[in-house]
C-alpha positions in Angstrom: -47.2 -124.3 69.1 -45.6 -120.7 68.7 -45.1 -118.6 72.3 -44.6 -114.9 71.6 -41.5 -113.8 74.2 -39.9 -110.8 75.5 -37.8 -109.1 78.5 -38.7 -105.5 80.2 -36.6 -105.2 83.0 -35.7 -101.9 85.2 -35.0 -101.6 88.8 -36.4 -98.3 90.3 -34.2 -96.4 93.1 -36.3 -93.2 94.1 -33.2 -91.7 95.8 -31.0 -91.8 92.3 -31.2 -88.7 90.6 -30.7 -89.8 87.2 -33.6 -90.9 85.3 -33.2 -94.0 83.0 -33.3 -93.4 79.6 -33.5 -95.3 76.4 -30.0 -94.7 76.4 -29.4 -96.9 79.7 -31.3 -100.1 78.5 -28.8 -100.1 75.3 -25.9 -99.7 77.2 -27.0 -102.7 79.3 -28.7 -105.0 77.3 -31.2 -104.4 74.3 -32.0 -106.9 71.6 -34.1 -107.9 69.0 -35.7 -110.3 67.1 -33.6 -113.5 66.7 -31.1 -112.0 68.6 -33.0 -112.3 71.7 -31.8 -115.9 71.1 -28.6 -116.2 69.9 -27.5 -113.5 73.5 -29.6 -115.9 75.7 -29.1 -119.6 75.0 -27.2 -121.8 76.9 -26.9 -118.9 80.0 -28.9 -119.2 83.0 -30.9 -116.4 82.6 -34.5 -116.3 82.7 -34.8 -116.1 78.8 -32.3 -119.2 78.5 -34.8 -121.2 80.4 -37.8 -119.9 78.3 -35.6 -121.5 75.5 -34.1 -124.4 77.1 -37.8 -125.6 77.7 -39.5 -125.4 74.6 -36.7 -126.6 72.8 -37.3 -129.8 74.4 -41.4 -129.6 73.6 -40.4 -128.7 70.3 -42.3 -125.4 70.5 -41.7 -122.1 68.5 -40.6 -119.2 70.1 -40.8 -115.8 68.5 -38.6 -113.2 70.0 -39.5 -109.1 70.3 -37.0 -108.2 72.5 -34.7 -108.5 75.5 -33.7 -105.4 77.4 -32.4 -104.7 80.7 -32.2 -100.9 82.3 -30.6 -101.6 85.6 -31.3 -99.9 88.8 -31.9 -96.3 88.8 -34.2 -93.2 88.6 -37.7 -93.6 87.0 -37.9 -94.6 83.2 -38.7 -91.4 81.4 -42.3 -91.9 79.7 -40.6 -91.6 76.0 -38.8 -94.4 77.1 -41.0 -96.6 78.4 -43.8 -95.3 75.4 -41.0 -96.8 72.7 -41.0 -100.2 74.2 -44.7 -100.3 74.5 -45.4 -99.4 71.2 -42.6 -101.4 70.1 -43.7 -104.4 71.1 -47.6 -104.2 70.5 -46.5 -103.2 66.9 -44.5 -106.1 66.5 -47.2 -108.5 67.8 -49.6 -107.2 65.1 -47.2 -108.5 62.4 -47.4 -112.1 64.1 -50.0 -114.0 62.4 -50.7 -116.9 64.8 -49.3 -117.3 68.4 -50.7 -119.5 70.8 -49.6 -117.6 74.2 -47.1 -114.6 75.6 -44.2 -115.2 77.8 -42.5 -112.3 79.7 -39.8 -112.0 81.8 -40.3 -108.9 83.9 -38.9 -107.3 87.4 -41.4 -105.7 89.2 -40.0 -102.9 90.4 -39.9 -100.9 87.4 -41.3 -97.0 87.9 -41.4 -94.7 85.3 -42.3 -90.6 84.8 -46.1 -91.1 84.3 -46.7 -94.2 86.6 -45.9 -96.2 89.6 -46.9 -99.1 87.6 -45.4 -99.1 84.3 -45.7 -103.2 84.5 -49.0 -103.1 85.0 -49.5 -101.0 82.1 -47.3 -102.7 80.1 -49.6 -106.3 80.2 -52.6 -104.4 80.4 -52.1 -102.7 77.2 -51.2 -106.5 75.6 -54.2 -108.1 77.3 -56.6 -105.0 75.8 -54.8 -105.7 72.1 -55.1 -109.7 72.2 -58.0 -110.3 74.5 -58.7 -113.2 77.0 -58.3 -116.4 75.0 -54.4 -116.3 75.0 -52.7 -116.8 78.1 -49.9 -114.1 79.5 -47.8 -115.9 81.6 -44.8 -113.5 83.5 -41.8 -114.1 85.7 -40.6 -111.2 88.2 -37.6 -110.5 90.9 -38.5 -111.6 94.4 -38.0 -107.7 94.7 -41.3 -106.4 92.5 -44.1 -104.6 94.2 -47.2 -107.1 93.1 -50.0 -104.6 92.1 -53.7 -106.0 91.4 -53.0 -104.5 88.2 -50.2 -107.2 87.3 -52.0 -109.7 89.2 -55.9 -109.4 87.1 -54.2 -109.0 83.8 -52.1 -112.5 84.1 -52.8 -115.3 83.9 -49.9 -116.8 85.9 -46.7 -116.0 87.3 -43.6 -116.8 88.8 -40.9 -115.4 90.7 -37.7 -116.5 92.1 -36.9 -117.9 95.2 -33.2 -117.3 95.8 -31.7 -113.8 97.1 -29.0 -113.1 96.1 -30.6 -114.2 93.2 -29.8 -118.0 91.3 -32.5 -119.1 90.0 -33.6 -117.3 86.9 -33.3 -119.9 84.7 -35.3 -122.3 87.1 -38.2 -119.8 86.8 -37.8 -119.2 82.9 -38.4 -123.0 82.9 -41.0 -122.9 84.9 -42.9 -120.5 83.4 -42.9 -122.1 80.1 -44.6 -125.6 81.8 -47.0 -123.1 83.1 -48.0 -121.4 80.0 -47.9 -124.9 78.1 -50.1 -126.3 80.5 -52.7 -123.7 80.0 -52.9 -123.7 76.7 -52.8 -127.8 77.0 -56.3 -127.2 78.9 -54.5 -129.1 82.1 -55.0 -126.3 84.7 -56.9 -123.3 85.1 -54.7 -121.1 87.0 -56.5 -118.6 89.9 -54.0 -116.3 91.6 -54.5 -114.6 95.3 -52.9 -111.5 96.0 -51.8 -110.5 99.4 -50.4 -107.4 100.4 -48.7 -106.4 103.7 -47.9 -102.8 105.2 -44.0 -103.7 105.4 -40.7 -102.8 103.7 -37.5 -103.7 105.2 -34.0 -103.7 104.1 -32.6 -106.3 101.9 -29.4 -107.0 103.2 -31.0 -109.4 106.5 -33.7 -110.2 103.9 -31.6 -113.4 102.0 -32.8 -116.3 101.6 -29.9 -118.8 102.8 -30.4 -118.2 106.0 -32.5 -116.4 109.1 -36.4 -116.0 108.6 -36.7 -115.8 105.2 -35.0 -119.2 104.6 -37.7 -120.1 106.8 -40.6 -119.0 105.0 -39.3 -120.1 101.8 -39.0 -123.3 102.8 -42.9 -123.3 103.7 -43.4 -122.2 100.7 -41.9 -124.6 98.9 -43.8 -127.3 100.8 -47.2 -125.5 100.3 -46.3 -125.9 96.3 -46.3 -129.7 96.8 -49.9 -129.3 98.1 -52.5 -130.6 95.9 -53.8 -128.2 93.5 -50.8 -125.6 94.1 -49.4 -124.5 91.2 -47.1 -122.0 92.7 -45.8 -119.5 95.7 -44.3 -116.8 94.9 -43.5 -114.5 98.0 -42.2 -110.4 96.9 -39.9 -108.7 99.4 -40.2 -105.7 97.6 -37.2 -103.3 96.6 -37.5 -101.3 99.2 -35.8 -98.2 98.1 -38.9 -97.1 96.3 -40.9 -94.0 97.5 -44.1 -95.1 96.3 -48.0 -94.9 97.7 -48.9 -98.5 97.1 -46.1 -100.2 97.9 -45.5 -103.3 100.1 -44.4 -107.2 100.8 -47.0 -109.8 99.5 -47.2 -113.2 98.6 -48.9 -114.6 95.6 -50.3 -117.9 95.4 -51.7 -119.6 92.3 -53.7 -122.8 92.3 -55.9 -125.1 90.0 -59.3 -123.3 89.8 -59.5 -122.8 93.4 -59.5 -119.8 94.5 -60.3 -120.5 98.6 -57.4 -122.6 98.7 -55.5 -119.8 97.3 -56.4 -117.2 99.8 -55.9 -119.5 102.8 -52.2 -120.4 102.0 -51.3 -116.6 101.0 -52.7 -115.7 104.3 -50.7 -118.2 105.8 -47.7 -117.1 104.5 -48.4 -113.5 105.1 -48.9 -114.0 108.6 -45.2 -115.8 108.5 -43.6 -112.7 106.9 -45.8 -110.4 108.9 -44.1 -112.0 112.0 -40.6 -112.1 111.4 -40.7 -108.7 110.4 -38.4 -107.0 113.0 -36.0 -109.6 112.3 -36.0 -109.2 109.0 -35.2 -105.2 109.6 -32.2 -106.4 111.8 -28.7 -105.0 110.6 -25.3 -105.4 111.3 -23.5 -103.0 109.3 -19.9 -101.4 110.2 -18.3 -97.9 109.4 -15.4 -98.0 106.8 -12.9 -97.1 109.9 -14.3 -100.0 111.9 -14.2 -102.6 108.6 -11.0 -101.9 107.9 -9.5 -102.3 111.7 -11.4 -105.3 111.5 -9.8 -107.0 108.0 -6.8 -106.0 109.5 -7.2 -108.4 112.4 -7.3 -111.1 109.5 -4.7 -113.0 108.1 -4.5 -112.8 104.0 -7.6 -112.2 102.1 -10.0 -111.1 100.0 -11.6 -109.3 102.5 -14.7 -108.6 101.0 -16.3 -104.8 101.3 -20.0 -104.7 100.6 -21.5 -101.3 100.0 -24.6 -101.9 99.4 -25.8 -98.5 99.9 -24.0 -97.1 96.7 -25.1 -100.3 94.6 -26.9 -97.5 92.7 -25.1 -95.2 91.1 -22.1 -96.4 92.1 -20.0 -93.6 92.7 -19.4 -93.4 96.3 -15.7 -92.7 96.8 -15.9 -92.8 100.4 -13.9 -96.8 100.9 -11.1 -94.9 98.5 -10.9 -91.7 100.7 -10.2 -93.4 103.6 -7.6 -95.8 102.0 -5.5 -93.3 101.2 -6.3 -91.0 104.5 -4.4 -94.4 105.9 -2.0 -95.0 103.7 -2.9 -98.5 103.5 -0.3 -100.1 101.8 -1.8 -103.9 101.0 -3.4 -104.2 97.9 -7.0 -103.5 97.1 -9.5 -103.7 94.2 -12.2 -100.9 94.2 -14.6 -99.7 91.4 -16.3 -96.4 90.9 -18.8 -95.4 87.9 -17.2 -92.1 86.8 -17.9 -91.1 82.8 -15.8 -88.0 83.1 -12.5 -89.7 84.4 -13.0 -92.5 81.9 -12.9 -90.0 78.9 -10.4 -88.2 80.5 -7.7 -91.2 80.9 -8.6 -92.1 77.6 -7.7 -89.2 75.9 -4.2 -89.2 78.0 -3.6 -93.0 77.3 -2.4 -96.2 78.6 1.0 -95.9 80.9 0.4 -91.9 81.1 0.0 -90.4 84.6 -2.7 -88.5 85.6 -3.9 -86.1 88.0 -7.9 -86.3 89.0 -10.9 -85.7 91.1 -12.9 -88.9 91.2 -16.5 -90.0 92.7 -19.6 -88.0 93.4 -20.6 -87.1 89.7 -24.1 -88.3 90.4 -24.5 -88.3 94.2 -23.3 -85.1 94.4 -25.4 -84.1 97.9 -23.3 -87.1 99.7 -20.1 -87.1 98.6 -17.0 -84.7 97.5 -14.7 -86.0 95.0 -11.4 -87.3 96.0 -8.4 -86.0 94.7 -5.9 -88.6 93.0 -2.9 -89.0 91.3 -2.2 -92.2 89.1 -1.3 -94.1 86.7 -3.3 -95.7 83.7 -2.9 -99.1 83.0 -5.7 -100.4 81.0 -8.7 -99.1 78.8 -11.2 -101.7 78.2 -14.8 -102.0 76.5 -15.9 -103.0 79.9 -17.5 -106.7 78.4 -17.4 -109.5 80.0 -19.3 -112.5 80.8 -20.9 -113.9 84.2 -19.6 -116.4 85.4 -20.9 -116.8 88.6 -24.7 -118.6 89.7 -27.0 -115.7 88.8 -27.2 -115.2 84.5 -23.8 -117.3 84.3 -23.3 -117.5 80.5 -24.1 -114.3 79.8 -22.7 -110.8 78.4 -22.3 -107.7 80.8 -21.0 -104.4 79.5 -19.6 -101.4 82.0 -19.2 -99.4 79.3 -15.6 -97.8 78.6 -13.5 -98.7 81.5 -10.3 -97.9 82.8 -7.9 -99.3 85.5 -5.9 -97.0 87.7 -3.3 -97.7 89.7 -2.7 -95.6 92.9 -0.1 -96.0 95.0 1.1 -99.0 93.9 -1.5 -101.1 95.8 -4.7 -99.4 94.7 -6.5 -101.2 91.8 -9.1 -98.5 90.9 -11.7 -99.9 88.2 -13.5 -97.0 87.0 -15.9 -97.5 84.3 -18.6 -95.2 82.4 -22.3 -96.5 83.0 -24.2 -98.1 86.1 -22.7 -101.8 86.9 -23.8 -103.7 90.0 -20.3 -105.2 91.1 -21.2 -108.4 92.3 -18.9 -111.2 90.4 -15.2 -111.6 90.8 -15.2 -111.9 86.6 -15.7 -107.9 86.7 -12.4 -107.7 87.8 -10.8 -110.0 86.4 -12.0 -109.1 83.1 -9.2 -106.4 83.3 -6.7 -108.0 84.9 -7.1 -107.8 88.9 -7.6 -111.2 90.2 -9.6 -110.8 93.5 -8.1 -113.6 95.1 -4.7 -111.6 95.2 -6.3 -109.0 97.1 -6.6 -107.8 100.7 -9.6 -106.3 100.5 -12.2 -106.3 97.6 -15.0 -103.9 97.2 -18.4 -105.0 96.1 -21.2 -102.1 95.5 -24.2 -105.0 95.7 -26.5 -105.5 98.6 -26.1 -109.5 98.1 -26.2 -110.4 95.3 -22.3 -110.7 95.2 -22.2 -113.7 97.5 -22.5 -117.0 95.8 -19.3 -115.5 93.8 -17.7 -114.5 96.6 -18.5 -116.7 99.5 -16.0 -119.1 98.2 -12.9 -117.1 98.5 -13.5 -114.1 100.9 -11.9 -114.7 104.0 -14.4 -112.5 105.5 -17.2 -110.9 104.2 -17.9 -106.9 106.0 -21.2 -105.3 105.4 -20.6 -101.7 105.5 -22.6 -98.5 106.9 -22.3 -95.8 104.5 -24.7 -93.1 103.1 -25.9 -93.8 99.9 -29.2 -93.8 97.8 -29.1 -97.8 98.8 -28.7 -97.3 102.6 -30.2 -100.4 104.9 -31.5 -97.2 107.3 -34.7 -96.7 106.0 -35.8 -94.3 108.0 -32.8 -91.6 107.1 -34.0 -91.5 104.0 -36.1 -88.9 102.2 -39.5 -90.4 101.8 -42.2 -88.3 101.3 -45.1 -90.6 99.3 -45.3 -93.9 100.9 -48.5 -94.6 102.6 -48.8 -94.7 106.4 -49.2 -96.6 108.7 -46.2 -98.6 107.1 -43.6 -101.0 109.2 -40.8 -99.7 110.3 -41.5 -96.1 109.9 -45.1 -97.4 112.5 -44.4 -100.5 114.6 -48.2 -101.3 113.7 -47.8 -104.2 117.0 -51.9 -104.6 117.0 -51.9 -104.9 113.0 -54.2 -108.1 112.1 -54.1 -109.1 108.6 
């Protein structure tokens, strides 16, 4: 048996102002072929299960690629066009395959449509037909379209934010696709869509209503003839018309049973939704009275509203407006100053504005003077739950150090900061720290909860803020939740 596989993965954010360009996907992860492989075994990443799996039924995978945009502005159409065309020109050369795996996101919006994703497998299943099974895997954060939905013929999507279990889902979705072409289920899939999006941060899954619903889920999958629940919280940070929660459900051939349990679950979700739009967030000035109040550290900083672009200098500004003298590890996406240091070199000292290259409408620049310590390629691998095992670059990085006590990581393309191997990569243990900045809604937990004394959700501006309603939207579709509190909605 021979599975055709390959990864398409971009996170939209409607309020970045960069678009994402071919450019973006090799600077975070593009490869090809075999290479696909070699980058993805033995990590859990979505791909590593995919391989893990059909090692063990001694089937054939044939890898196209693996690529991986990060969050940002909309995927220019030239961009998305090449991996289109790539792919479906690489599939021609195949001479038999017996079924096509992808590992997907679901949030992914590019220039010419709100649903490049959709496109994307619609343009497979128009070149290969009916008779060979699509099977996909998504982020718990994708905006399900019937155009996914009608064009697959199963999917799966994790269960765990902050996100743990992509290599559970990989596996999964290879028993899946095995299983159809096996002729030992017929897979129908019920789509249900709700008139919500809330923030993310109240949104995990460890804990509050969400752990909940997830654990219904999980029972509803036990259910006879339940193949499998897959519940979408949507990224929420995406100015779109048809957007919105849903839940998927996919069972054996019966499509009744199917509806009834995604109504079920929709009605859960639809219920907890002012909960789930609950935050406790705190001003920089109030955070760091508060770490103050506790003894040692990491304190852990989250600003998730600058987890995209990631060049909020605000947490930096106000350090030094203090003179806070304990020591602290930040990091800041800044191209500029990273070609700049590395033109003056290692143990040089430098005068320079950092921050606000991208945001430029939130933030000013801050004014520094320091010293360079390190240049680095910015590699380095994941060690904690989510992709552990596998390669991340930053890009040219640099460490500055300010004042003695300020470990400034600045580094030269867009890099969620959620694992503690970031830092130490160039030295900083976080451990050492007082206070530790994260630029990640939650996904930094399971690699921090362990050694943060505290963890401080802050309440910044940023194209990643929890408040919803500050934000520029002009194209959802109304009524919505929470911009309508929709009290008399019946699903």
């Amino acid at each position: 048996m021979r599975l055709v596989i390959a990864r398409f993965s971009h996170e939209l954010n409607s309020f970045v102002p960069q678009k994402t360009e071919l450019e973006n996907f090799k600077g975070r992860e593009l490869k090809f072929g075999e290479d696909v492989i070699t980058f993805n075994r033995g990590t859990r990443s979505t791909i590593g299960g995919f391989i893990e799996r059909a090692e063990k039924e001694n089937v054939e995978l044939i890898p196209i690629f693996s690529t991986f945009g990060g969050q940002g502005g909309p995927v220019t159409t030239a961009c998305y066009q090449y991996f289109e065309d790539y792919f479906l020109h690489e599939l021609e050369k195949i001479d038999k395959y017996d079924g096509i795996l992808l590992a997907l996101h679901g949030a992914m919006v590019s220039e010419h449509s709100e649903d490049p994703e959709g496109d994307f497998i619609a343009s497979i299943r128009k070149r290969i037909g009916k008779s060979i099974p699509i099977v996909a895997t998504f982020d718990l954060h994708g905006n399900m379209t019937s155009k996914i939905v009608n064009n697959l013929d199963a999917l799966v999507a994790q269960k765990t934010f902050p996100h743990i279990d992509n290599y559970e889902i990989g596996e999964k979705a290879t028993d899946l696709i095995l299983s159809i072409i096996r002729k030992n289920i017929k897979p129908v899939i019920a789509l249900k869509r709700l008139p919500m999006i809330v923030p993310m941060v109240n949104a995990q899954t460890t804990e509050g209503p969400m752990k909940e619903i997830i654990e219904r889920a999980k029972e509803i999958e036990q259910e006879d003839k339940v193949i499998n629940v897959s519940i979408f919280e949507v990224q929420p940070w995406m100015d779109l018309e048809d957007i919105g929660w849903s839940v998927v459900v996919t069972t054996d051939n019966d499509i009744k049973l199917a509806n009834e349990k995604s109504n079920e679950l929709a009605n859960l979700v639809w219920n907890a939704r002012k909960k789930l739009n609950e935050v406790e967030e705190y001003t920089i000035e109030e955070a760091l009275n508060k770490a103050m109040k506790i003894e040692g550290g990491p304190v852990v900083f989250a600003d998730s509203a600058d987890a995209s672009p990631h060049d909020s200098p605000l947490v930096l500004k106000a350090l030094l407006e203090k003179n806070f003298s304990y020591p602290v590890a930040l990091t800041i996406n800044d191209r500029p100053v990273v070609e700049e240091c590395i033109r003056k070199g290692v143990g040089e000292e430098i005068n320079l504005e950092v921050g606000a290259k991208i945001a430029k409408e939130l933030y000013d620049p801050v004014p520094i003077h320091a010293r360079i310590k390190l240049i680095s390629d910015g590699k380095y691998i994941y060690h904690a739950p989510l992709n552990k095992g596998k390669e991340m670059n930053m890009g040219k990085t640099v460490v500055l150090i300010i004042n003695d006590n300020i470990n400034l990581v600045v580094y030269s393309q867009r890099n969620v900061t959620f694992d503690p191997a970031q830092y130490r990569s160039v030295g900083i243990e976080p451990k050492e720290m007082k206070i530790v900045l994260v630029k990640s809604v939650s996904t930094f937990r399971p690699g921090y909860q362990d050694i943060a004394k505290q963890i401080i959700l802050l309440k910044t501006p940023g194209a990643l803020s929890s408040d919803l309603l500050s934000l520029p939207f002009k194209n959802i579709k109304r009524p919505i939740y929470p911009w309508d509190e929709m009290d008399d909605y019946s699903l």
